[in-house]
N, C-alpha and C positions, 0 to 999 in steps of 0.2 A: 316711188318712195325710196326704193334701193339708189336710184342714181342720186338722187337727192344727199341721201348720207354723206354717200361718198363723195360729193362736190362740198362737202361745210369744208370751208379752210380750218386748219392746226391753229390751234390758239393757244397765248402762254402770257398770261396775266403777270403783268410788271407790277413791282413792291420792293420795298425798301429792303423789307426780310430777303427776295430774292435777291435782287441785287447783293447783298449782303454775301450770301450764298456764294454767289457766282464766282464773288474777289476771291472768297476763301480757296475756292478749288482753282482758282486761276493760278495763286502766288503757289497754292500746292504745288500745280503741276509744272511749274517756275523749277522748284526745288527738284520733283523729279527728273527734268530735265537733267541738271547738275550733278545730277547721282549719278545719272547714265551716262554720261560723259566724262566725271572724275573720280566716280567710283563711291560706295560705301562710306571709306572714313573721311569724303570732303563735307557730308550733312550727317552723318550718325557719329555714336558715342561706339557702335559697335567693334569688337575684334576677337582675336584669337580665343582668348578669355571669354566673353560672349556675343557667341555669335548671334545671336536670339535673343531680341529684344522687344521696343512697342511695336513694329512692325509683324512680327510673329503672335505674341500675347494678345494685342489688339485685334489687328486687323483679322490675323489670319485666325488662332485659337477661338477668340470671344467671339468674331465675325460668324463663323460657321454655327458656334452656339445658337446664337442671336439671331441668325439665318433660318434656324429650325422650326419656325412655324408652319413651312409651307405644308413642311410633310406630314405634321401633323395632325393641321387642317383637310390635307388633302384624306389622310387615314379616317378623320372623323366624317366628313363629308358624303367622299366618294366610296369608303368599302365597308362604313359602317352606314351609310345612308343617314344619318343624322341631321334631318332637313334644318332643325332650327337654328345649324351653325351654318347653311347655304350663303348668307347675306353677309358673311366676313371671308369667305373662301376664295374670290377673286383679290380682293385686299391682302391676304395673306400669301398665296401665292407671287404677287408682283414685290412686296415687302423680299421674299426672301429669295426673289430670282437675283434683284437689285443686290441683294445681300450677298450672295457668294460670288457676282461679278466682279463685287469690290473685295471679296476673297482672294481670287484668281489675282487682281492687282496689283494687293499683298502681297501674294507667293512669288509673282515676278519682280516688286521692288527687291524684294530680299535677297535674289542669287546672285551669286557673286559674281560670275561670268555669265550675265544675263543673256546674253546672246547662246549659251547654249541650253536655252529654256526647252529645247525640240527634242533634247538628248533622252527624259524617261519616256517619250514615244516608243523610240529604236531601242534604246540598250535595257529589257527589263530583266530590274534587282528584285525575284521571288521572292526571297528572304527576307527584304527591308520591308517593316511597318510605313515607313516616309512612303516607296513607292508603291503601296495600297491606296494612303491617305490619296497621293495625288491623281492615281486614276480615278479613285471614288468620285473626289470632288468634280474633277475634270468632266467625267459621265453624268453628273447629276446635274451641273451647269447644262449642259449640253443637252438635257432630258427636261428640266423646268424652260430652255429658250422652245422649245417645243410642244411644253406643254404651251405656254404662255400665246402661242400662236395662232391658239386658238380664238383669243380674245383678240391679238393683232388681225385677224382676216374676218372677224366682222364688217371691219372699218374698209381695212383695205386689202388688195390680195384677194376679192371675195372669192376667186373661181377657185381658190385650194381650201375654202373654209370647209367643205364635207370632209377633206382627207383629215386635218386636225380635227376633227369631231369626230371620225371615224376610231381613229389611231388613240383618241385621249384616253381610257377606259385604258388600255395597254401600256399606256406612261405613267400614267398615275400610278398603277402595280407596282411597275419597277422604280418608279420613282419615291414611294414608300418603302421600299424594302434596302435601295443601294446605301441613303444618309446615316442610313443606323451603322453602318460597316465603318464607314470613315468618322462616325462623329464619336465612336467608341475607340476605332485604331489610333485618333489625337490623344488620348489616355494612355492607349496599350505605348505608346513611344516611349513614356516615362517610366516603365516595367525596368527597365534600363539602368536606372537612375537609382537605383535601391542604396544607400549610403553617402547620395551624394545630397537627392531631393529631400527636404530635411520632414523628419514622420508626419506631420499636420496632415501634410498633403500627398505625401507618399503612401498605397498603398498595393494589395498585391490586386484589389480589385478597383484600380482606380480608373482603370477603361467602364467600369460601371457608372462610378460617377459622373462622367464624361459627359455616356450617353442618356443618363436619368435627366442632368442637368439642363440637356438640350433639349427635352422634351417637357419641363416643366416653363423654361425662360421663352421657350413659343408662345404659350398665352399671354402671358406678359405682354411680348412686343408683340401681342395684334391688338391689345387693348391699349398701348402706347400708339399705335399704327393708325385704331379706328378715331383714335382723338386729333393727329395727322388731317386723316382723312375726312372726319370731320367739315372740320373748319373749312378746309381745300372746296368742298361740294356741296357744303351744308347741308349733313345730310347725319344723324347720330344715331347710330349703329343701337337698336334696341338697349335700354340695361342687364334687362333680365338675360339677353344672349352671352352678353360681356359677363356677367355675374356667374352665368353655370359655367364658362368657358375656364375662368380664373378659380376657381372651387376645381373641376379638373385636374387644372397646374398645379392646385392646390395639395390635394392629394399626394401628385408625385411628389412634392416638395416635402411633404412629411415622408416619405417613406426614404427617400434620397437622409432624410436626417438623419433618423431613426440608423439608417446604414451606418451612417459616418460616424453616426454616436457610438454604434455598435464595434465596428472597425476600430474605434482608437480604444475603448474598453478592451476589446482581444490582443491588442498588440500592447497594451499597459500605457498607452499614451496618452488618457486620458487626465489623469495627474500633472500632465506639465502644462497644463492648460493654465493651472493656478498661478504660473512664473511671471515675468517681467520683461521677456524678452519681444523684440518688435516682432518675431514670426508668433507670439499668443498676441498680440495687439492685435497685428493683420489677421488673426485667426478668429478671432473673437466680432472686428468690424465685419468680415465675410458672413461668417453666421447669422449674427443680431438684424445686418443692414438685408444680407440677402435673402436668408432662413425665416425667421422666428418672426419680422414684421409683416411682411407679406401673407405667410400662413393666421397670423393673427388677425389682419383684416380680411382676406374671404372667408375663413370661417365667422365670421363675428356680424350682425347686424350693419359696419361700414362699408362691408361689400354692396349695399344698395345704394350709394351713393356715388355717382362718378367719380368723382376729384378723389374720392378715396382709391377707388380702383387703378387712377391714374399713378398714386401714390405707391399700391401695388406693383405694378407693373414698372417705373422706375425702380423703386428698391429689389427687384429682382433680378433685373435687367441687371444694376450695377451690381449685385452679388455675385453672378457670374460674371464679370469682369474682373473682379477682383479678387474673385478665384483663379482665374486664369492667368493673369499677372503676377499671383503670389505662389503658382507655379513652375510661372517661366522667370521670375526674377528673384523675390522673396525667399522664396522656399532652397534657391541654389546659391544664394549671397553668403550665408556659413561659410557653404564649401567653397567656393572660388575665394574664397577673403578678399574681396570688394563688391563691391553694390554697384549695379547698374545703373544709369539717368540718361534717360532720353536725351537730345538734343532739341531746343526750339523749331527745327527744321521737323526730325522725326512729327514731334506731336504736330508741327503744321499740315505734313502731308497724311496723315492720319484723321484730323479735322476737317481737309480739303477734300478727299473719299468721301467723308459721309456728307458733307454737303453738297458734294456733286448727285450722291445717290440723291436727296432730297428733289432737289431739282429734277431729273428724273422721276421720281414718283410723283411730284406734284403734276408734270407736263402728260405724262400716262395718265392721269387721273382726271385731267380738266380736257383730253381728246380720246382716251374707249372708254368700254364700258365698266370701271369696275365693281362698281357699287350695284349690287342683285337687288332688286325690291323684295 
């Protein structure tokens, strides 16, 4: 039976959606190209003024967000034993390997002498927050391609599948405890920023928020993830798992409020909330889009209903996003006196990442194993 497995040919079901897909990350990586060869401002808006833009907010800030289910899952699965969320724990883990690959992608579009990407290897800066963030990520990549291996040597590689079975139980530990260090230290950066990042979103505990954020938007994208995966397998991830998993998310998401509500009440900034300017606009769409609707549908009778859930799970998703954005752009356009905008390029190879990650999860998905009965 074992040779058997292993002789099924790789399979990858053509469709229009894919195809679709594939152009997208094609003209992307068109465009990367041309970056890496003429540098930053021949496809970005980017400069001196801001150096950080959708490349950083998106890919890299929301990416690692958004990425945060694995470790989640893995906390509720593997060290809380929590059997009934076992049959999204492989789907979650591969959603958020795929995710901080396209992190890493990120972080190397954006250096500016890209080629000395090897440099926070050798020269390490103690003192910088940035080179925490980088090792963190760097190690936890590196600790999900190995956890993940263990689902690859099912299939194939079989003679090393005891060592990743042996060894996972010890990845999964450190792989729950490293993402909290860097998904907090993306926050602690802006500690920095006291007078410049304008108060919404300034505060002195906003490495908190960081890390509340990316542990409530985990549920989320696995309930966006199992609808994904769904379709791909036809195969639909219980309700009731999906429902106690977003009730969870749910949870943190009020308490994550309750803080922010808290935080601008102590610092008197709750009052300007009442104003007219575009950071209460952005302030107000982040809250209602990403806050108050989501927690209003797991708590409430429409969390039994898929398409609600689904509805959940994007409005949260893009709360953190535009949290993130109204950090890295929003919140510092006062102070610079001007406003950032991507270029068509930027958002294409940002579009082009995630549809390549797509593509990859779907080709994972339709050759191992990762849907658990």
């Amino acid at each position: 039976m074992e040779s058997e497995v292993e002789n099924v040919p790789f399979r990858f079901s053509i469709t229009f959606i894919r195809v679709l897909l594939f152009l997208l990350a094609l003209f992307a990586f068109g465009v990367v190209a041309v970056r890496f060869l003429f540098g930053l401002s021949a496809v970005t808006n980017l400069n001196d003024d801001w150096p950080w833009g959708l490349w950083i907010g998106f890919d890299v800030m929301c990416g690692v967000a958004l990425a945060g289910g694995g470790y989640g899952t893995a906390l509720l699965v593997h060290v809380f034993h929590i059997e009934r969320f076992r049959p999204i724990a492989r789907g979650a883990m591969l959603t958020s390997l795929i995710g901080y690959l396209l992190v890493m992608a990120g972080l190397f579009l954006d250096i500016g002498r890209w080629w000395n990407f090897w440099r926070p290897f050798v020269s390490w800066g103690h003192d910088s927050v940035l080179f925490e963030v980088f090792w963190c990520i760097s190690a936890y990549t590196i600790i999900q391609v190995l956890e993940f291996c263990e689902i690859i040597t099912e299939r194939i590689f079989r003679a090393f599948h005891k060592i990743f079975v042996a060894i996972f139980p010890v990845l999964v530990i450190v792989g729950v405890a490293v993402p909290m260090m860097h998904q907090a230290s993306l926050g602690g950066l802006y500690l920095l920023m006291d007078g410049r990042l304008h108060p919404f979103w300034w505060s002195p505990i906003i490495f908190v928020f960081f890390l509340l954020s990316s542990f409530y938007v985990g549920p989320a994208m696995i309930v966006l993830e199992s609808a994904v995966g769904g379709k791909i397998l036809q195969h639909a991830v219980s309700i009731d798992v999906l429902k106690r998993l977003a009730r969870i998310g749910g949870v943190v998401m009020l308490i994550y409020l309750i803080l922010r509500a808290t935080d601008l009440i102590l610092r008197n900034e709750i009052g300007n909330l009442l104003g007219d300017s575009y950071e209460v606009f952005a302030f107000r769409a982040e809250v209602v889009i990403g806050l108050i609707i989501p927690i209003f549908i797991v708590f409430s009778p429409l969390s039994n209903n898929r398409a609600w859930l689904i509805v959940y799970g994007l409005c949260a998703s893009l709360g953190v996003f535009l949290n993130r954005l109204n950090v890295v752009v929003t919140g510092m356009a006062r102070e610079m006196g001007s406003f950032y905008y991507p270029t068509i390029y930027e958002i294409a190879v940002s579009v082009g990442l995630v549809a390549a990650g797509i593509l990859v999860y779907m080709f994972i998905c339709e050759n191992f194993k990762i849907v658990e009965e």
